[in-house]
N, CA, C and O atoms as a MOPAC input file, in Angstrom:
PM7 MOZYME 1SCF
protein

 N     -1.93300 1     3.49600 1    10.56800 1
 C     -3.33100 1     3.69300 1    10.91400 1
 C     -3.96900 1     2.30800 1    11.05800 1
 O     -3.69700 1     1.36200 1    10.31900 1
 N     -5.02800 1     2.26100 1    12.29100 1
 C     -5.21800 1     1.12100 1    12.37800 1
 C     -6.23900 1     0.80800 1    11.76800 1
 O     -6.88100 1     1.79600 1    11.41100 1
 N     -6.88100 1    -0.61600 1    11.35800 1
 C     -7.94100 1    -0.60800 1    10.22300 1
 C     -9.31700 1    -0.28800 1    10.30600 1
 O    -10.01000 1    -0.25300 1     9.28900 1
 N     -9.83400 1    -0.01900 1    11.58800 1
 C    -11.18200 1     0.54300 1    11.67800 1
 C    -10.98300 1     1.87800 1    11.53100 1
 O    -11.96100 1     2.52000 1    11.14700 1
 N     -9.93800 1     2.48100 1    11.74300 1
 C     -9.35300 1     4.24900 1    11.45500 1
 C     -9.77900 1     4.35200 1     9.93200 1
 O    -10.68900 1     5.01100 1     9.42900 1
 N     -8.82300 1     3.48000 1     9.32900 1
 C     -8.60600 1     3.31200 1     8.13800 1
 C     -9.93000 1     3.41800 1     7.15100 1
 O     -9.96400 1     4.35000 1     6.34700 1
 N    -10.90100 1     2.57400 1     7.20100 1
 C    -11.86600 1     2.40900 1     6.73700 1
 C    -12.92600 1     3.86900 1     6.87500 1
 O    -13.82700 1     4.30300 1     6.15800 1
 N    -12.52100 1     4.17700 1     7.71700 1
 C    -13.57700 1     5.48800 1     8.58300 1
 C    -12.95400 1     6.44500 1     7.69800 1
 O    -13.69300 1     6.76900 1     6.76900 1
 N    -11.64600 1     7.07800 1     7.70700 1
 C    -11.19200 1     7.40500 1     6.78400 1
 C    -11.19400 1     7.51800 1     5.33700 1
 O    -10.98000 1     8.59400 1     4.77900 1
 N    -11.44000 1     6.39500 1     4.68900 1
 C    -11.65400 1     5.85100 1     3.26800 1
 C    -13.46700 1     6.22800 1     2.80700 1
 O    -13.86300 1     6.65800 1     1.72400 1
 N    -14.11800 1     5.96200 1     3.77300 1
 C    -14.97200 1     6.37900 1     3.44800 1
 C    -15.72700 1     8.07800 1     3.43800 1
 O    -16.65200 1     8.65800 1     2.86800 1
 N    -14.70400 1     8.36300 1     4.41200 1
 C    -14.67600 1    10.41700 1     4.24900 1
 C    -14.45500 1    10.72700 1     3.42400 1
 O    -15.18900 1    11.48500 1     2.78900 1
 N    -13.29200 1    10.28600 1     2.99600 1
 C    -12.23200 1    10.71600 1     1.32200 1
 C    -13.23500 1    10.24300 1     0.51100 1
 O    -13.86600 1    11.16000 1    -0.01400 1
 N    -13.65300 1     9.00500 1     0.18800 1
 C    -14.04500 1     8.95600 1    -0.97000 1
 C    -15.83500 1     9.69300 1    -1.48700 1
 O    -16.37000 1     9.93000 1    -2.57000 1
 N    -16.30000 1     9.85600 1     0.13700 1
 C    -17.45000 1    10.66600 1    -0.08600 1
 C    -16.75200 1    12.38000 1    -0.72500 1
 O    -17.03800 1    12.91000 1    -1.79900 1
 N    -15.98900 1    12.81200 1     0.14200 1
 C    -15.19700 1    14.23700 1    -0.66300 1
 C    -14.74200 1    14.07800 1    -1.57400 1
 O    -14.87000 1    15.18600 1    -2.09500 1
 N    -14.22500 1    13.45600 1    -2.28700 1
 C    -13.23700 1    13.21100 1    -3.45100 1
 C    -13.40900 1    12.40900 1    -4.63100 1
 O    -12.79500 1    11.34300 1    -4.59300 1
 N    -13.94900 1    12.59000 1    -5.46600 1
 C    -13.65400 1    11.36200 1    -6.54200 1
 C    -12.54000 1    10.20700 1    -6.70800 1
 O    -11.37100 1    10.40700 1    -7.03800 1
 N    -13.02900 1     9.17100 1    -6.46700 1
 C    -11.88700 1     7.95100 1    -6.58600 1
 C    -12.37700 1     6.89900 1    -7.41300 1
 O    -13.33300 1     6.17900 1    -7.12600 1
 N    -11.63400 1     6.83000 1    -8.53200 1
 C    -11.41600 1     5.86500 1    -9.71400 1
 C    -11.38300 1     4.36200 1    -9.23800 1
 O    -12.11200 1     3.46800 1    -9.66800 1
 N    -10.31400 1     4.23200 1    -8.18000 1
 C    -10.10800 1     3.04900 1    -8.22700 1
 C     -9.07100 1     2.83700 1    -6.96100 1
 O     -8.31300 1     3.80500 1    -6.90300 1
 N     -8.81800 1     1.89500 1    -5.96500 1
 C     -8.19800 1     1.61000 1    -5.05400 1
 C     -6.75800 1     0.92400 1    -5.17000 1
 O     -6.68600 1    -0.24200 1    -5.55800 1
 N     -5.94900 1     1.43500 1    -4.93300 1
 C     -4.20400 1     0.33700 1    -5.75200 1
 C     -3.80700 1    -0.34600 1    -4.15900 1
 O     -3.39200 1     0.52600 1    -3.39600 1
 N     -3.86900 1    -1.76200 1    -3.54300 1
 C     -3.18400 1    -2.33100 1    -2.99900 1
 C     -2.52500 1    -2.76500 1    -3.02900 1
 O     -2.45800 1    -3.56100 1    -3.96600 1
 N     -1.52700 1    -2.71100 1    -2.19100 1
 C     -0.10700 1    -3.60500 1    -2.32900 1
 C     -0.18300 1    -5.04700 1    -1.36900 1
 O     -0.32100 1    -5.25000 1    -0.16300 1
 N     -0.04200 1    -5.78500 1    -2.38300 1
 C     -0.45000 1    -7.91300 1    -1.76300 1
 C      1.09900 1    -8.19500 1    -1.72100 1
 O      2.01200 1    -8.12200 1    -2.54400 1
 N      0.97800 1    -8.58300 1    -0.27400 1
 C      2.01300 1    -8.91900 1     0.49700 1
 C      2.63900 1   -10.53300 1    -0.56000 1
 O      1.81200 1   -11.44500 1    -0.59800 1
 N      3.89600 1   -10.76400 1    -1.26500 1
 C      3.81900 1   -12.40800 1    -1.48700 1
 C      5.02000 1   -12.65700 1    -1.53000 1
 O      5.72000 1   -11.72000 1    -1.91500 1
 N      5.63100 1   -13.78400 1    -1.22000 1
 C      6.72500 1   -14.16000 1    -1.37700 1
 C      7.86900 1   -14.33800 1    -2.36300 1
 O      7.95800 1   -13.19600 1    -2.81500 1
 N      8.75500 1   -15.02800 1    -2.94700 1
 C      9.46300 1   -14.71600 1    -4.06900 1
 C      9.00400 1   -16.15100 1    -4.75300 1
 O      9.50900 1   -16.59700 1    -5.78300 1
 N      8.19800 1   -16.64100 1    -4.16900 1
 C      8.01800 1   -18.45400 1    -4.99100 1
 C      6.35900 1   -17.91900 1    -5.15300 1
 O      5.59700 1   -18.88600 1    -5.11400 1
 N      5.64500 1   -16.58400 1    -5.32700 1
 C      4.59400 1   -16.40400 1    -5.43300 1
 C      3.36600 1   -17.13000 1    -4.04100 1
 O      2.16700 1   -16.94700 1    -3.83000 1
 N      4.26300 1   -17.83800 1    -3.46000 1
 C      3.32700 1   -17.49300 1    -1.80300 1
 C      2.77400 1   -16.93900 1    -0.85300 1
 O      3.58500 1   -16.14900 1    -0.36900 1
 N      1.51100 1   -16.91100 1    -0.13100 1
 C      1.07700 1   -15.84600 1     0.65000 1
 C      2.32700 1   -15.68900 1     1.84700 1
 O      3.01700 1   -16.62400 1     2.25400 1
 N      2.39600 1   -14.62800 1     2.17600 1
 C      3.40200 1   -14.30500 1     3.34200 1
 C      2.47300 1   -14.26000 1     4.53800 1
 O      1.31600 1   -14.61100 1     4.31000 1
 N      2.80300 1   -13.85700 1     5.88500 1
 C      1.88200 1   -14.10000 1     7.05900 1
 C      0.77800 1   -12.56100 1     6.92900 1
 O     -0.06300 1   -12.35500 1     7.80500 1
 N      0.91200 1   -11.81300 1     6.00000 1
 C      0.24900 1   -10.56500 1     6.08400 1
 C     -0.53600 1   -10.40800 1     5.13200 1
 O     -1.15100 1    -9.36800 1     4.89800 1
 N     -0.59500 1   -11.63800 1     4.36500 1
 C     -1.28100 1   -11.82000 1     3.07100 1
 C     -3.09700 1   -11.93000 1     3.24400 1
 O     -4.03200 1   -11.30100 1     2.74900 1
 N     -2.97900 1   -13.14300 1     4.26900 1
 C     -4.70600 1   -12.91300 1     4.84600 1
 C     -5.28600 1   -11.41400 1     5.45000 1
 O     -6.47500 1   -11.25000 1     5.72200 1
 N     -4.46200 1   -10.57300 1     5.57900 1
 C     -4.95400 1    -9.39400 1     6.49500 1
 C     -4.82600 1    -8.90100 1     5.25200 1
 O     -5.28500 1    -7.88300 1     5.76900 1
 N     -4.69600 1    -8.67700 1     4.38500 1
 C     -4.46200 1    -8.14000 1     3.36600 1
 C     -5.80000 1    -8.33700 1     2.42200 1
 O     -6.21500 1    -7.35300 1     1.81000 1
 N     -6.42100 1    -9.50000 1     2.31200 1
 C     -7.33200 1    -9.43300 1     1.89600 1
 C     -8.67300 1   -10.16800 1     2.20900 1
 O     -9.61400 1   -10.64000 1     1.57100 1
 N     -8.18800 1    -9.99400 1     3.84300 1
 C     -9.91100 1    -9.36200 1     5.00500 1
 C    -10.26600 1    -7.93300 1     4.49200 1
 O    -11.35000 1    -7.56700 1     4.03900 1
 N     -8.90700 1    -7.06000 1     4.68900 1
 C     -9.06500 1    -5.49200 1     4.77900 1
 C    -10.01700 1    -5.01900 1     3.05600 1
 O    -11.04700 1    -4.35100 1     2.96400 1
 N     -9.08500 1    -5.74400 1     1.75200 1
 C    -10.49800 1    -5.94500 1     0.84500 1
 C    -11.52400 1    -6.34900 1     1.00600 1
 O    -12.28000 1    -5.48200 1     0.56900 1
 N    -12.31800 1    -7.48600 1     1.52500 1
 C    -13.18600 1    -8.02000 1     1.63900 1
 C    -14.33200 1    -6.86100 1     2.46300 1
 O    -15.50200 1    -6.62600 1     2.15800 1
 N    -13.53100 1    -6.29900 1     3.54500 1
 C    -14.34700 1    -5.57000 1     4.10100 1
 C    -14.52800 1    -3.76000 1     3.60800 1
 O    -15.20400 1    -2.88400 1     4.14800 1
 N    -13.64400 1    -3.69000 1     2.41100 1
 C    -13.43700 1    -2.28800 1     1.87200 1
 C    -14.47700 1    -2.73500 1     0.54300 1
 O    -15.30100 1    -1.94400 1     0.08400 1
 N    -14.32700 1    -3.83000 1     0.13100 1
 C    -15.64300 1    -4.40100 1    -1.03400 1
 C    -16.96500 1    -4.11500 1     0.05500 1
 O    -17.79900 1    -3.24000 1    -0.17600 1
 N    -16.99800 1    -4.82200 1     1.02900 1
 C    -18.39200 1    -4.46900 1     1.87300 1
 C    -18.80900 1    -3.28900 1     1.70300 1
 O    -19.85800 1    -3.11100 1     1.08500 1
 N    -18.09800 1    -2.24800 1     2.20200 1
 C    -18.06700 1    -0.56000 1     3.12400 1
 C    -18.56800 1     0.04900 1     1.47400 1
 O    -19.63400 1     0.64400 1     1.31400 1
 N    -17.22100 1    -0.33500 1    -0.08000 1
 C    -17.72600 1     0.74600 1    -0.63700 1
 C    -17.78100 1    -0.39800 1    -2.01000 1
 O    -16.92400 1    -0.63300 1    -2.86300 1
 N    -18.59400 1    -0.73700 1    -1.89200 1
 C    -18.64100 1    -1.98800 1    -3.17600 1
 C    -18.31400 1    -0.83100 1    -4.80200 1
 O    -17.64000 1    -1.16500 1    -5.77600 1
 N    -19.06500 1     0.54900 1    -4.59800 1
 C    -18.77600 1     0.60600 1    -6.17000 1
 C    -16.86300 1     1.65800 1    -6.41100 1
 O    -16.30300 1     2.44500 1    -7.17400 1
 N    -16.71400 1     1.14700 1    -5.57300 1
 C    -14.96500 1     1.37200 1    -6.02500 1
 C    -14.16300 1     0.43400 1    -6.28400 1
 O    -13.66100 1    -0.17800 1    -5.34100 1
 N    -13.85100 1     0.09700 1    -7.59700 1
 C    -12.77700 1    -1.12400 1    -7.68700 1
 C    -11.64800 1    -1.07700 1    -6.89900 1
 O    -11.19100 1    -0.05300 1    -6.39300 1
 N    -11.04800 1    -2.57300 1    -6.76100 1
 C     -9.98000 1    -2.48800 1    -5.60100 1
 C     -9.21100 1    -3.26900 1    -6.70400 1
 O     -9.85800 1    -4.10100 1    -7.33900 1
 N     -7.41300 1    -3.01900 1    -7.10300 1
 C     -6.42000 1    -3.88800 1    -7.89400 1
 C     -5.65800 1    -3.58000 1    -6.86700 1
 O     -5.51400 1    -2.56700 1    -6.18300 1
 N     -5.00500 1    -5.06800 1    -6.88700 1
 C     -3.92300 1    -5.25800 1    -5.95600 1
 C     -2.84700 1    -5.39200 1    -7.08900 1
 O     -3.05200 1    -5.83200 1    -8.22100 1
 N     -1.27700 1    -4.78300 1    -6.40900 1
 C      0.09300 1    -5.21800 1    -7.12900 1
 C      0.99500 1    -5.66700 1    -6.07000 1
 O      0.88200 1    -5.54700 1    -4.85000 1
 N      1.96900 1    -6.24000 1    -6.82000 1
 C      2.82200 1    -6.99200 1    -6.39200 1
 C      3.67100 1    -6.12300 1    -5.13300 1
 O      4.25100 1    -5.08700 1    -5.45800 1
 N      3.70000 1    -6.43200 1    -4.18400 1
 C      4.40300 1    -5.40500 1    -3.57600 1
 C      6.31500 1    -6.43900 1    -2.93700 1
 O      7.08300 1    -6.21200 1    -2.00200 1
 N      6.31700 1    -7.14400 1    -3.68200 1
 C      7.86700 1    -7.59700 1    -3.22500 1
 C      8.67800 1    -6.73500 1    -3.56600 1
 O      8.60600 1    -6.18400 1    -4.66500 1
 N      9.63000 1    -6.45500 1    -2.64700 1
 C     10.76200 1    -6.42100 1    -2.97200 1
 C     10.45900 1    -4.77300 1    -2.67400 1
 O     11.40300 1    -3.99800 1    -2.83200 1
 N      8.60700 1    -4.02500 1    -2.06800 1
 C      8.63600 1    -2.57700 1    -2.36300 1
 C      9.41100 1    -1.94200 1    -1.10800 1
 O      9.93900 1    -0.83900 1    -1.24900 1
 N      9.47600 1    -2.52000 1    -0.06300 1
 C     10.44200 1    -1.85100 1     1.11200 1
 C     11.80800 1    -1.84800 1     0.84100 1
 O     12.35500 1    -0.75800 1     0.67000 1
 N     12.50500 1    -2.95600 1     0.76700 1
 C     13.86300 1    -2.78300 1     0.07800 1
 C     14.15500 1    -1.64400 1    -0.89800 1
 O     15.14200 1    -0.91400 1    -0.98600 1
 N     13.08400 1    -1.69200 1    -1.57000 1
 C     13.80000 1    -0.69800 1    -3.13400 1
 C     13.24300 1     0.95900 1    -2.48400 1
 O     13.58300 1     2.00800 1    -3.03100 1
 N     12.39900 1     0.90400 1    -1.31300 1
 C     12.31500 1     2.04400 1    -0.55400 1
 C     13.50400 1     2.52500 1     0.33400 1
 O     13.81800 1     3.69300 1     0.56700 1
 N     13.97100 1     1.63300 1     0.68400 1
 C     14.83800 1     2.26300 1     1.63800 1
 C     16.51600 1     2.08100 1     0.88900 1
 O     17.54500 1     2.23400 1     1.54700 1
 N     16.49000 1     1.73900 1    -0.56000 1
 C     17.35100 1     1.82000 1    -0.99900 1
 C     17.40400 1     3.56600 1    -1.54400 1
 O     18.22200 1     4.45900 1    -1.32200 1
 N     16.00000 1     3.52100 1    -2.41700 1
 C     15.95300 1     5.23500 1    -2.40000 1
 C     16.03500 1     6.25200 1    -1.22900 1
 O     16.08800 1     7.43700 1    -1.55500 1
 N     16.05000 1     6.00600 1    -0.17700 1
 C     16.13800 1     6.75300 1     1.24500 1
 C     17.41700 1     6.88800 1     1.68200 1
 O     17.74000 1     7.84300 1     2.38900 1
 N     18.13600 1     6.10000 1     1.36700 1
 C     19.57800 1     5.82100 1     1.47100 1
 C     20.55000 1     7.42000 1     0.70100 1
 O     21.28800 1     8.37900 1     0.92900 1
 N     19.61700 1     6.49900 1    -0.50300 1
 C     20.12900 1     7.37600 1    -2.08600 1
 C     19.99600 1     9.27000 1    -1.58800 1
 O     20.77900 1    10.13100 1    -1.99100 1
 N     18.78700 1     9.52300 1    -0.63400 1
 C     18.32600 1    10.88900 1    -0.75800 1
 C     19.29000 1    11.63500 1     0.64000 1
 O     19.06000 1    12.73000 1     1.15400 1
 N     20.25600 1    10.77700 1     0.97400 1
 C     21.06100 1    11.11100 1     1.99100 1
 C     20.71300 1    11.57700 1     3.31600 1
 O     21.33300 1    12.37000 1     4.02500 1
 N     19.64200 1    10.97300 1     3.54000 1
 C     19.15200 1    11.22800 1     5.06000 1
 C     20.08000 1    10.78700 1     5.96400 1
 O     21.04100 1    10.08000 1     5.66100 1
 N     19.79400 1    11.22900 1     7.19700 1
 C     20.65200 1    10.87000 1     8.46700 1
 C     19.98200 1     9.58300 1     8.64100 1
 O     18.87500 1     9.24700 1     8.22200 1
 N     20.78100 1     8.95400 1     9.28900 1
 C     20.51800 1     7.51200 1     9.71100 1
 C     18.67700 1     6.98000 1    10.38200 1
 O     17.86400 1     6.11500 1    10.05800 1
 N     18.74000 1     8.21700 1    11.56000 1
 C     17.65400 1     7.77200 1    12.31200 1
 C     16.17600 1     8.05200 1    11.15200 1
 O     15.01000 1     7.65900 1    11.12300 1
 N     17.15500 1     9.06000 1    10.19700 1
 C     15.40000 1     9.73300 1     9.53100 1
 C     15.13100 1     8.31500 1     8.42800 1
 O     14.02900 1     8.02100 1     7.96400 1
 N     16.78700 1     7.35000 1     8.09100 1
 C     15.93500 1     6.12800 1     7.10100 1
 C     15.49700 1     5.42000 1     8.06500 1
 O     14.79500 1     4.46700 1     7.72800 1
 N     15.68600 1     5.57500 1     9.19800 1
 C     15.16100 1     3.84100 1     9.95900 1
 C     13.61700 1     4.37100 1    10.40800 1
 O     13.01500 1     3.64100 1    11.19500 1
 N     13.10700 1     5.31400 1    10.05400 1
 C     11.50000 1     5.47100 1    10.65200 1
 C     10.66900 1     4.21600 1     9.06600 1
 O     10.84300 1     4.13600 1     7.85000 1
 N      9.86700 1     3.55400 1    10.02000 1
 C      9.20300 1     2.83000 1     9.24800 1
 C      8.42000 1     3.84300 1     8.56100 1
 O      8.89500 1     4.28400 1     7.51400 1
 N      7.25800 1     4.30600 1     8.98600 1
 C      6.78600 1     4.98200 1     8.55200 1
 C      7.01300 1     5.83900 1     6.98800 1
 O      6.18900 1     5.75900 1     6.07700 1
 N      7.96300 1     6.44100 1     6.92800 1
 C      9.26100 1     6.79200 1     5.75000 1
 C      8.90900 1     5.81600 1     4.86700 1
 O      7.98800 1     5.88600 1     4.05300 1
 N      9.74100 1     4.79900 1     5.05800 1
 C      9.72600 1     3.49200 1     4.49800 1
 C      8.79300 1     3.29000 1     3.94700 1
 O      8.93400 1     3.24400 1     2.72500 1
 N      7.10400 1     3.02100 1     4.59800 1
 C      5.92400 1     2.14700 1     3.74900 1
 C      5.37500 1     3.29400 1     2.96800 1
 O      4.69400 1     3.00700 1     1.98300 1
 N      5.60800 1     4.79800 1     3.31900 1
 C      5.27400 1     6.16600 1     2.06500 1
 C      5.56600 1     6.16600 1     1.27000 1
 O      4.83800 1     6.39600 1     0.30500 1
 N      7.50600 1     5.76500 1     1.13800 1
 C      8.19900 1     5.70100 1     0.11200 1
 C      7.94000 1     4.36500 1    -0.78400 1
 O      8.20900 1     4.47100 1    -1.98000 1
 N      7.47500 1     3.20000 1    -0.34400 1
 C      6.89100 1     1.95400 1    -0.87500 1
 C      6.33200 1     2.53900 1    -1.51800 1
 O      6.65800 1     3.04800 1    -2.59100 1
 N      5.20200 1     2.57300 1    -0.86000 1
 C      3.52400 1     3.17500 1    -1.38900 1
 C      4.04200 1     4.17100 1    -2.81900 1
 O      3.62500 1     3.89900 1    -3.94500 1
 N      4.81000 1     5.10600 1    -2.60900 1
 C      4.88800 1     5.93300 1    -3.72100 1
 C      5.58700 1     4.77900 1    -4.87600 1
 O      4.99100 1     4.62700 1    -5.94200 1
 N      6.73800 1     4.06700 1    -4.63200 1
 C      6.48500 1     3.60600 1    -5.55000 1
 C      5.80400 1     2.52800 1    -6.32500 1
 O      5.81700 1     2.39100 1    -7.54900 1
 N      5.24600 1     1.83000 1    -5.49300 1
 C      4.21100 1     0.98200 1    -5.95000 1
 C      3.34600 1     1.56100 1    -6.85500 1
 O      2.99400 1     1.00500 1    -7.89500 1
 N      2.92900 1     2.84100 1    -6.43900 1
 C      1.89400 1     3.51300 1    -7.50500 1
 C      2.52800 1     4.15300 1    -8.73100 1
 O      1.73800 1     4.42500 1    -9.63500 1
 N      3.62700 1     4.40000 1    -8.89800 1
 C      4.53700 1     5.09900 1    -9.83300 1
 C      4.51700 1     3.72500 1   -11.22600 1
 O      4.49100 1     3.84000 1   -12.45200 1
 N      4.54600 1     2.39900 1   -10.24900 1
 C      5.00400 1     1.19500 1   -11.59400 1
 C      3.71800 1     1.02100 1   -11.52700 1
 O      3.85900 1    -0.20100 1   -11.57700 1
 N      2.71800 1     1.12900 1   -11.46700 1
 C      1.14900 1     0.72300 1   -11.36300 1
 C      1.22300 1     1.34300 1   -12.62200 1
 O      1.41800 1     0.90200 1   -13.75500 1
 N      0.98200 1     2.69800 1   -12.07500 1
 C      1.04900 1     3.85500 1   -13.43600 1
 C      1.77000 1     3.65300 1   -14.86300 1
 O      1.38900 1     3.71200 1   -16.03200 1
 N      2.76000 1     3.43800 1   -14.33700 1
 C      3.62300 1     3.20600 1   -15.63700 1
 C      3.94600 1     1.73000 1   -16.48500 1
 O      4.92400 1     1.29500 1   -17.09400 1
 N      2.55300 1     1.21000 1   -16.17200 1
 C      1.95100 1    -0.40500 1   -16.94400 1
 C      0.79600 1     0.22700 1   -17.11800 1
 O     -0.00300 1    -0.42500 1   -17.78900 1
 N      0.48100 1     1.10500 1   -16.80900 1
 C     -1.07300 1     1.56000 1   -17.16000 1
 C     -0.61900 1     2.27300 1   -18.93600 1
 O     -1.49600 1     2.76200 1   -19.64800 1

């Protein structure tokens, strides 16, 4: 979704829905460096602080979350073409990014 979608979106949901708090995943390298997706990463806060200032936004570490996604995709014995959809991939991130969020909470 692209980020003016995105935002338009975020702000439907969170008018319908109660939301605690926002979990991003910050793009960084393995020497703790920004990667090239790191600034878009936190324009898209800057402008989600604008849109809905009283929802906190925490970012986590997201290295290493595609790999260990498509290692579980592997694991769940899909056919080839169904691991190579990105899409797949940044859901299965996303899920677990929020799973170890949770489970430091």
């Amino acid at each position: 979704m692209e980020t003016p979608q995105l935002m338009k979106f975020l702000k439907g949901y969170t008018a319908a829905e109660p939301v605690e708090r926002i979990i991003i995943g910050m793009p960084l390298n393995l020497d703790d460096t920004a990667t090239h997706a790191t600034p878009l990463v936190q324009k898209f806060i800057a402008a989600f602080q604008k849109h809905l200032p009283h929802i906190p936004i925490e970012t986590v570490d997201e290295r290493m979350s595609s790999k260990q996604a498509s290692q579980s995709i592997n694991a769940m014995g899909l056919r080839k073409k169904q691991r190579r959809q990105k899409g797949l991939v940044d859901q299965v991130a996303a899920t677990l990014l929020l799973q170890e969020y949770l489970a430091q909470r």
